[in-house]
C-alpha positions in Angstrom: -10.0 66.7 -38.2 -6.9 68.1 -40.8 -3.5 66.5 -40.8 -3.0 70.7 -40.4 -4.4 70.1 -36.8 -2.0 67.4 -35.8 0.9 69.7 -37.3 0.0 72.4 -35.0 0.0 70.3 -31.8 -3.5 69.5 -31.2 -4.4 65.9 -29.9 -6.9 63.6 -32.3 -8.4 60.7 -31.8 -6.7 57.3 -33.2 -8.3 53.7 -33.0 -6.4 50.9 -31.7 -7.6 47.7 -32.5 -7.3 45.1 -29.8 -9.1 41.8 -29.6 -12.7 42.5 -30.5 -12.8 46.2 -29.7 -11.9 49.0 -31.3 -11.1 52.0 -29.1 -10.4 55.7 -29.4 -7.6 56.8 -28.2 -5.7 60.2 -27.6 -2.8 60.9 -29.6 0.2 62.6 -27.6 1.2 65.8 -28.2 4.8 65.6 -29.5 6.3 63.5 -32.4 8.5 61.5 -30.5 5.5 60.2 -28.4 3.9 59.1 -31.1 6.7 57.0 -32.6 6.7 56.0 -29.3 2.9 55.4 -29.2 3.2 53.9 -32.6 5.7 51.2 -32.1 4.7 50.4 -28.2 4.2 46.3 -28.0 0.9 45.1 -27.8 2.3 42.9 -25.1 2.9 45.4 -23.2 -0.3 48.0 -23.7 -3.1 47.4 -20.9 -6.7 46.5 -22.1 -7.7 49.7 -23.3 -12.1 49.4 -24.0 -14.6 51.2 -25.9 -14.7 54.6 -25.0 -18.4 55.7 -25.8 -19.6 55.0 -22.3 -17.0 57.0 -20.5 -17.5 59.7 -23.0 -20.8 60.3 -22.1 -19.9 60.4 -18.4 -17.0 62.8 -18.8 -19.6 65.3 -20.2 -21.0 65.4 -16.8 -19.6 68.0 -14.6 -18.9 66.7 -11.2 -20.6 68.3 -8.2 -18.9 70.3 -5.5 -19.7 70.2 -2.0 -18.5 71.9 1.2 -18.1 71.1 4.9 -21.0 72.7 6.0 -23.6 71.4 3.0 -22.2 67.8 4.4 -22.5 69.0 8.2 -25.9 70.2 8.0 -26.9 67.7 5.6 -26.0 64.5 8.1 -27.0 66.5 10.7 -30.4 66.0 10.8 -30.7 62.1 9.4 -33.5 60.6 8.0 -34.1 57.3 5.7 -34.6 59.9 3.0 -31.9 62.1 3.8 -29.3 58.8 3.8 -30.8 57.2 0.2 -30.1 60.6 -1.1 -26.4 60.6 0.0 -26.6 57.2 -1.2 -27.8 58.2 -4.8 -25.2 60.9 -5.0 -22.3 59.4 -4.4 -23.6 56.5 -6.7 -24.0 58.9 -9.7 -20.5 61.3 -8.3 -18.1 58.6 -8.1 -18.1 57.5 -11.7 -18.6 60.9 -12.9 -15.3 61.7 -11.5 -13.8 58.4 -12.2 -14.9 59.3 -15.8 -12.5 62.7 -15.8 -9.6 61.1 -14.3 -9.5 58.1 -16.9 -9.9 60.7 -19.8 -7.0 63.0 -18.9 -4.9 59.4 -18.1 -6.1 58.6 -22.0 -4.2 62.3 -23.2 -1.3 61.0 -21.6 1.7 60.3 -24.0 1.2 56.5 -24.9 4.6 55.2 -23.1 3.8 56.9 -19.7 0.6 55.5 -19.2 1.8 52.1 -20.5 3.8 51.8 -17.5 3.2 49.0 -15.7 2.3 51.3 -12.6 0.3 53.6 -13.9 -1.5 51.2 -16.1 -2.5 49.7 -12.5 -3.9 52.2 -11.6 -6.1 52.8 -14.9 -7.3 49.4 -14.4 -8.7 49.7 -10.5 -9.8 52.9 -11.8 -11.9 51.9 -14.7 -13.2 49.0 -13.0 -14.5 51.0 -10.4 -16.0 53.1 -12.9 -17.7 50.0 -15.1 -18.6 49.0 -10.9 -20.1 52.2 -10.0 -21.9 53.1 -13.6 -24.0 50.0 -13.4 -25.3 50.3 -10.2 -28.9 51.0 -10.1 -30.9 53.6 -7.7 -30.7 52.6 -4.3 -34.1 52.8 -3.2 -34.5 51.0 0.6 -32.2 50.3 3.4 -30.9 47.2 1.8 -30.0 48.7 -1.4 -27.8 51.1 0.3 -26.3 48.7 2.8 -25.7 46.3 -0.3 -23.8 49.7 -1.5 -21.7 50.1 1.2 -20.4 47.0 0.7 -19.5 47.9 -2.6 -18.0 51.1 -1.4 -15.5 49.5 1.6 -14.1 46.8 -1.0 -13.3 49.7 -3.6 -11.7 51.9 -0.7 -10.0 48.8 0.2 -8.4 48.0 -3.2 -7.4 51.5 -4.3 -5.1 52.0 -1.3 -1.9 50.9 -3.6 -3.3 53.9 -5.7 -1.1 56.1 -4.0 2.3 54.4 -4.5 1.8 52.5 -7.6 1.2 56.5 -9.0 4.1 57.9 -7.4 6.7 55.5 -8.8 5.2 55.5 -11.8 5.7 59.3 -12.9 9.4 58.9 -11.2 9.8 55.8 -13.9 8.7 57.9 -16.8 10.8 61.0 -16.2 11.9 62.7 -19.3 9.0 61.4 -21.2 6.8 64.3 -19.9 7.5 67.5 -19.1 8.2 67.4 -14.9 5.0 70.9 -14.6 3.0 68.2 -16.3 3.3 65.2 -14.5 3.3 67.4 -11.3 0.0 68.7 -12.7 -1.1 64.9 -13.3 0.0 64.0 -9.7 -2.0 66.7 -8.2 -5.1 66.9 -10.2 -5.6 62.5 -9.3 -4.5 62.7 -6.1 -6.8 65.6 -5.8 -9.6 64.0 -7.3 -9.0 60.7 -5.1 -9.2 62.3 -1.9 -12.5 63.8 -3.3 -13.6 60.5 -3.7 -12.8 59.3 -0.6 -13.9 62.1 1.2 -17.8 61.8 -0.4 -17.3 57.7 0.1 -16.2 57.8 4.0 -18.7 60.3 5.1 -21.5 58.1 3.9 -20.0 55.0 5.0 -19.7 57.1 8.5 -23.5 58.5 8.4 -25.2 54.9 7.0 -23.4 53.5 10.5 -24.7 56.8 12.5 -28.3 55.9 11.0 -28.0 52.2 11.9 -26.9 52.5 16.0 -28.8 52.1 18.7 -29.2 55.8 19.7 -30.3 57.1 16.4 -33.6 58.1 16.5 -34.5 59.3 12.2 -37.8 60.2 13.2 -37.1 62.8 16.3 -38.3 66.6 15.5 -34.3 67.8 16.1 -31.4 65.6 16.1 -28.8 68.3 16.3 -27.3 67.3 20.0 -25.0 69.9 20.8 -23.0 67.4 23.0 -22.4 65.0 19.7 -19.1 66.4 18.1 -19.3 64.0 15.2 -21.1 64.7 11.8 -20.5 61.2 9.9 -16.0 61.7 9.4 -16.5 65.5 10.1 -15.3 66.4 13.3 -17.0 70.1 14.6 -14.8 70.9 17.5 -11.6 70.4 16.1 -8.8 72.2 18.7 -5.8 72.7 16.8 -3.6 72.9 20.2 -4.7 69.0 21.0 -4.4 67.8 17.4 -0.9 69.2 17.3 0.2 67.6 21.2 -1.1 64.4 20.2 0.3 64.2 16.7 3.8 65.2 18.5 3.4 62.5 21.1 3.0 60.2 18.4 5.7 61.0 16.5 7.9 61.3 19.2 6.7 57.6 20.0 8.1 56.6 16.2 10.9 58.4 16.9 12.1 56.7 20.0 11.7 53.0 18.4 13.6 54.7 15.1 16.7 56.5 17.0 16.8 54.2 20.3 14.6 55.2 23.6 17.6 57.5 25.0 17.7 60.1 22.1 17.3 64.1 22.8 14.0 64.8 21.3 13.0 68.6 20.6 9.7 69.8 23.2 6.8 70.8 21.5 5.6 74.2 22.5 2.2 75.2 21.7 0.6 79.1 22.1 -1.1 81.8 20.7 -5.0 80.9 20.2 -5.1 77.8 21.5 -8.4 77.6 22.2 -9.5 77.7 18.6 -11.8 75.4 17.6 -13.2 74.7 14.1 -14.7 71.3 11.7 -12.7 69.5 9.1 -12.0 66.1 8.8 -10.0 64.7 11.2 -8.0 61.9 9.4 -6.8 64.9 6.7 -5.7 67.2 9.8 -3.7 64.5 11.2 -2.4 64.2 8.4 -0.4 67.2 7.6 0.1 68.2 10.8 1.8 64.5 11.6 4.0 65.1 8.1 5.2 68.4 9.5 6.0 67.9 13.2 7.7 64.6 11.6 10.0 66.7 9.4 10.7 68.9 12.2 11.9 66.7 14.5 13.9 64.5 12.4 15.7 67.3 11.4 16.6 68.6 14.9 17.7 64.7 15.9 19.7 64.6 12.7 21.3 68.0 12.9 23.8 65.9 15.5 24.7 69.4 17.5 22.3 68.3 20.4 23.7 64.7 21.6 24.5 65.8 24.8 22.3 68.5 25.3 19.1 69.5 25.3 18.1 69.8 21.9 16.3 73.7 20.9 12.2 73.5 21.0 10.1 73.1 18.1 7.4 75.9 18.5 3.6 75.8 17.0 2.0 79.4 17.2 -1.8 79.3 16.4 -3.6 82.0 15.1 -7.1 82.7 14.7 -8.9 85.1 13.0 -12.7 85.7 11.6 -12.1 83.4 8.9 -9.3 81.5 9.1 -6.9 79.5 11.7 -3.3 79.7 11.1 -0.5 77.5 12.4 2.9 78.2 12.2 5.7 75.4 13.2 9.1 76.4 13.7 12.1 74.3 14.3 15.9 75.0 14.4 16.8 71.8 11.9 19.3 73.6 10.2 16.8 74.5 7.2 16.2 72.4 3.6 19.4 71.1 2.1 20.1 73.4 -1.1 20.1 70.4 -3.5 16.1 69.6 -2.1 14.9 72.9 -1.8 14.3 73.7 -5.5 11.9 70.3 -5.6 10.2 70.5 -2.4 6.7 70.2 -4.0 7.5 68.2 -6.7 6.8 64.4 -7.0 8.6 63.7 -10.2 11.2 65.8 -10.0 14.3 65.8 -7.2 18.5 64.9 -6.7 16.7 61.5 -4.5 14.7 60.0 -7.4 16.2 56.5 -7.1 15.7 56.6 -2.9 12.2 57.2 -3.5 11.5 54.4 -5.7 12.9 51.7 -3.7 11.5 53.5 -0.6 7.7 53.5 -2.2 8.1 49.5 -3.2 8.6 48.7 0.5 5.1 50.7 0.9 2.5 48.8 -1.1 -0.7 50.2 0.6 -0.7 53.5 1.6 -3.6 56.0 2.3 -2.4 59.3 3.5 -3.3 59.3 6.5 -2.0 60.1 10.2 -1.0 56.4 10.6 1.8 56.3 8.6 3.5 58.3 10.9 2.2 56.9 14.3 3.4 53.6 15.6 0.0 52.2 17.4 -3.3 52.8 16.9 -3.5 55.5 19.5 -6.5 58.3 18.9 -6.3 61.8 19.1 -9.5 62.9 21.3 -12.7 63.3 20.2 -12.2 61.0 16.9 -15.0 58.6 17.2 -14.6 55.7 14.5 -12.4 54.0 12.7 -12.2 54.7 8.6 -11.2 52.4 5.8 -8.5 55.7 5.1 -6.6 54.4 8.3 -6.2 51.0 7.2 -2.8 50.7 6.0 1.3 49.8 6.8 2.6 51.5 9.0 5.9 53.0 7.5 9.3 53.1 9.8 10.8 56.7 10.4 13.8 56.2 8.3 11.2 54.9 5.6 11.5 58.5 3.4 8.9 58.5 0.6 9.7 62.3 -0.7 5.9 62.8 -1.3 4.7 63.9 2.2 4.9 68.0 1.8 3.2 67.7 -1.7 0.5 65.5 -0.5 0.5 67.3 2.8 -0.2 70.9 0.3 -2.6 68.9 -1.5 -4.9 68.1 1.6 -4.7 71.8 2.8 -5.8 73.2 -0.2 -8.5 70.6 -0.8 -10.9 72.6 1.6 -9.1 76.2 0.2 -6.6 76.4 2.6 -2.8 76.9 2.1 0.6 75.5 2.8 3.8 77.4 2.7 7.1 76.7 3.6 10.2 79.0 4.1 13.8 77.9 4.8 16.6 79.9 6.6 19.7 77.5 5.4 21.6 76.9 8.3 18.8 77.6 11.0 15.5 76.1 10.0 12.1 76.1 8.6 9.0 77.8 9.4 5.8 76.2 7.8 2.4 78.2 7.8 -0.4 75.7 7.4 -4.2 78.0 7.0 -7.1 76.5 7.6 -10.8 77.8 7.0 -12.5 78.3 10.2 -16.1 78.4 8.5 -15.9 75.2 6.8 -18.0 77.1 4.1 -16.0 76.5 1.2 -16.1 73.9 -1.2 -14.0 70.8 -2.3 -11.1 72.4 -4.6 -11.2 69.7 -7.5 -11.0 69.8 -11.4 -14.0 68.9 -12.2 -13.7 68.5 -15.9 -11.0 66.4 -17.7 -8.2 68.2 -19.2 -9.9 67.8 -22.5 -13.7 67.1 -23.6 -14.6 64.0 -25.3 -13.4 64.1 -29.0 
C-alpha cells in the first residue's frame, strides 16, 4: 500500500514491536491520532498479539439465527440435537469475538488504550484464544465440560458493560460522538448475541439433563411446557408489564420512603396477547421504561398531596407485531437531555455518569437492576447467569438505560421510539415481533476485512 493511500484517509497496517511479537496493527484515520498513536507509552499500551489467528477468524461470517429456528430446534431434544448446539456455539462465539476485536483494532490508538476499554479487549480476546482452542465436543462430558467453560466466561464479562460505557465517556473528543455511538451499539449488540446463543444452550444442556426429559420419546413438544431452553412461548405482555411495575414500585418505595404518592399502572387494549421472546430481555426494557415513568411523575413534585395522574400501557396487537405504548404525565424530557437521549457518549450529565457507572462494577442488563428482590414474573422457569448482578439503587442514574433498552428491541427487529411533549410527558412505543421469525440483528462482519 502507497503513502498516496494513507494521504487519502484510508487505514494500513503498521507493526508494533512488543516483547517477542510483532503485531499488525490498524492505523487511525486522522493525523492527530496517529501522533497520538505514535508517541502513546509503551507503559501504558495493553498486550496487543499476533494477529494472523484472528485474521483468519474474522473472515468468517457469523451465523444468524432466529427465535423460532432456536424454538423448534430445542424443542424436540436429542443427544444429537444438544452436541450440535454445542458445536455451534463453540465455532460462533469466537467467530464473533473475532469481528469485535478487529473493529476495536481500527479504533484510534489513544481510545482503545484506555484503561477501560483496553479491559475489555483483554476478557475479550482471551475468551477468543479460550473458545478457538476448544476441540469438537463429541459426548455428554465434552459438552458439560463446555458449559463450564461457558458459565465462567458469562461470569467474567459482566463488567463488560460498564468498563465500555465509561470508557467512550473518558475518550470524548478523540472520536467523533456517531462513531463511538456506532462502536457502543455494534459491541453491545454483538454481546447480547453472544449471550443470547450461550444462555440458551446453558438452558437446554440443563432441560436435557432433568429427571423428566425423556431424548428418546417419538414427540417431546408438550403443549403444557411454556419453556424452550431461555425462550419463553407464552409471553403476555399485560403480566410482564404489572409485574415489572410492582417491582419498580417496590424500588421506589425503599428509594423515596414507604408513604410516597406513586402513579397506578393501567393496563388495556389487547391484553390477552401472547407471543415468545426471551424473557430476561422483555423485562428488561419494559422495567427501564415504567422506571423512567414513574420517577418522573414522583419527581415532578405537583402530586405530594394528591393523588398523583396514572401512567397508562395500551397494548396492541396485530398479525405480526405487538405494540405497547406507555404514557405518563412526568412533565416530558428536560430540553438540555432530549437532543442525547440515545447517545452513550454524548450528553450535558457526562461527569454523573461516570461516577455513577464506577459504583456499578457488574452489570448485565437485565430486569434486576431495577428490582429490589429476586421476585419472578410468572411463567419464568430458571435462573440465568444474565441475572447475576448488583442490584443498583433508584437514584443510581447510569444514562445508558433507553440506548441499551433500543438496543434489545431491535436485536429481534423490533423498535423503540420515544416522543416528548415538554411540560406534559412522554409516550414510548416499544414493537415487538409476534412471530418470532426474524433473525438476530447483528453486524456480522468487522468494520473492515483483514488487511
Amino acid at each position: 500500500m502507497s503513502l498516496p493511500a494513507l494521504a487519502h484517509g484510508r487505514r494500513v497496517a503498521l507493526s508494533l514491536s512488543r516483547g517477542t511479537h510483532t503485531t499488525k496493527l490498524l492505523a487511525p484515520r486522522k493525523t492527530c491520532h496517529a501522533r497520538l498513536f505514535t508517541n502513546a507509552s509503551p507503559a501504558s499500551a495493553p498486550a496487543w498479539r499476533p494477529s494472523s489467528v484472528l485474521d483468519e477468524w474474522v473472515q468468517r461470517e457469523a451465523r444468524p439465527i432466529s427465535l423460532r429456528q432456536l424454538t423448534f430446534f430445542g424443542a424436540r431434544l436429542t443427544e444429537a440435537r444438544l452436541l450440535g448446539s454445542a458445536n455451534y456455539v463453540r465455532t460462533e462465539l469466537p467467530t464473533r469475538l473475532a469481528h469485535r476485536l478487529r473493529d476495536m483494532q481500527t479504533l484510534p490508538y489513544f481510545v482503545v488504550t484506555n484503561p477501560h476499554i483496553s479491559h475489555v479487549y483483554e476478557l475479550y480476546y482471551r475468551a477468543f484464544e479460550k473458545y478457538r482452542r476448544l476441540p469438537e465436543i463429541k459426548t455428554l462430558e465434552d459438552n458439560d465440560r463446555f458449559c463450564r467453560v461457558i458459565k465462567d466466561t458469562l461470569d467474567e464479562h459482566l463488567t463488560v458493560i460498564p468498563r465500555l460505557a465509561i470508557g467512550v465517556l473518558e475518550v470524548q473528543g478523540s472520536m467523533r460522538p456517531e462513531e463511538t455511538d456506532n462502536f457502543m451499539t455494534t459491541l453491545l449488540r454483538s454481546r447480547i448475541s453472544r449471550r443470547t446463543i450461550a444462555e440458551q444452550h446453558l438452558a437446554l444442556t440443563d432441560t436435557f439433563h432433568s429427571p423428566w426429559h425423556f431424548p428418546d420419546a417419538k414427540f417431546q413438544m408438550d403443549p403444557h411446557n411454556d419453556h424452550v431452553g431461555e425462550i419463553f412461548l407464552k409471553c403476555n405482555a399485560q403480566k410482564i408489564v404489572e409485574k415489572c411495575g410492582e417491582t419498580t414500585k417496590d424500588l421506589m418505595r425503599q428509594t423515596y420512603g414507604p408513604s410516597v404518592p406513586l402513579p397506578e399502572i393501567v393496563v388495556y387494549g389487547h391484553t390477552g396477547a401472547k407471543f415468545p421472546y426471551i424473557l430476561s430481555h422483555l423485562e428488561y426494557i419494559i422495567g427501564e421504561l415504567l422506571r423512567n415513568s414513574i420517577q418522573a411523575v414522583i419527581e415532578q413534585g405537583r402530586h405530594k398531596t394528591t393523588t398523583p395522574p396514572p401512567i397508562e400501557v395500551l397494548i396492541c396487537e396485530t398479525h405480526q407485531h405487538v405494540i405497547i405504548r406507555i404514557s405518563d404525565q412526568g412533565g416530558g424530557v428536560p430540553k438540555d437531555v432530549l437532543p442525547y437521549l440515545w447517545s452513550f457518549s454524548k450528553g450535558p450529565r457526562s461527569k454523573m455518569r461516570r461516577e455513577n457507572l464506577s459504583r456499578v462494577p457488574r452489570l448485565a442488563a437485565t430486569m434486576k437492576e431495577v428490582k429490589p428482590s429476586k421476585s419472578r414474573v410468572e411463567g419464568e422457569h430458571r435462573d440465568s447467569s444474565l441475572e447475576s448482578l448488583t442490584t443498583r439503587p433508584q437514584d443510581l442514574r447510569l444514562g445508558i438505560g433507553l440506548p441499551m433498552s433500543r438496543i434489545y428491541a431491535e436485536y429481534w427487529a423490533g423498535s423503540l421510539e420515544l416522543h416528548s411533549l415538554e411540560g406534559y410527558g412522554v409516550d414510548v412505543f416499544l414493537q415487538i415481533p409476534k412471530l418470532g421469525n426474524k433473525n438476530e440483528k447483528l453486524t456480522t462482519r468487522a468494520s473492515m476485512d483483514a488487511v
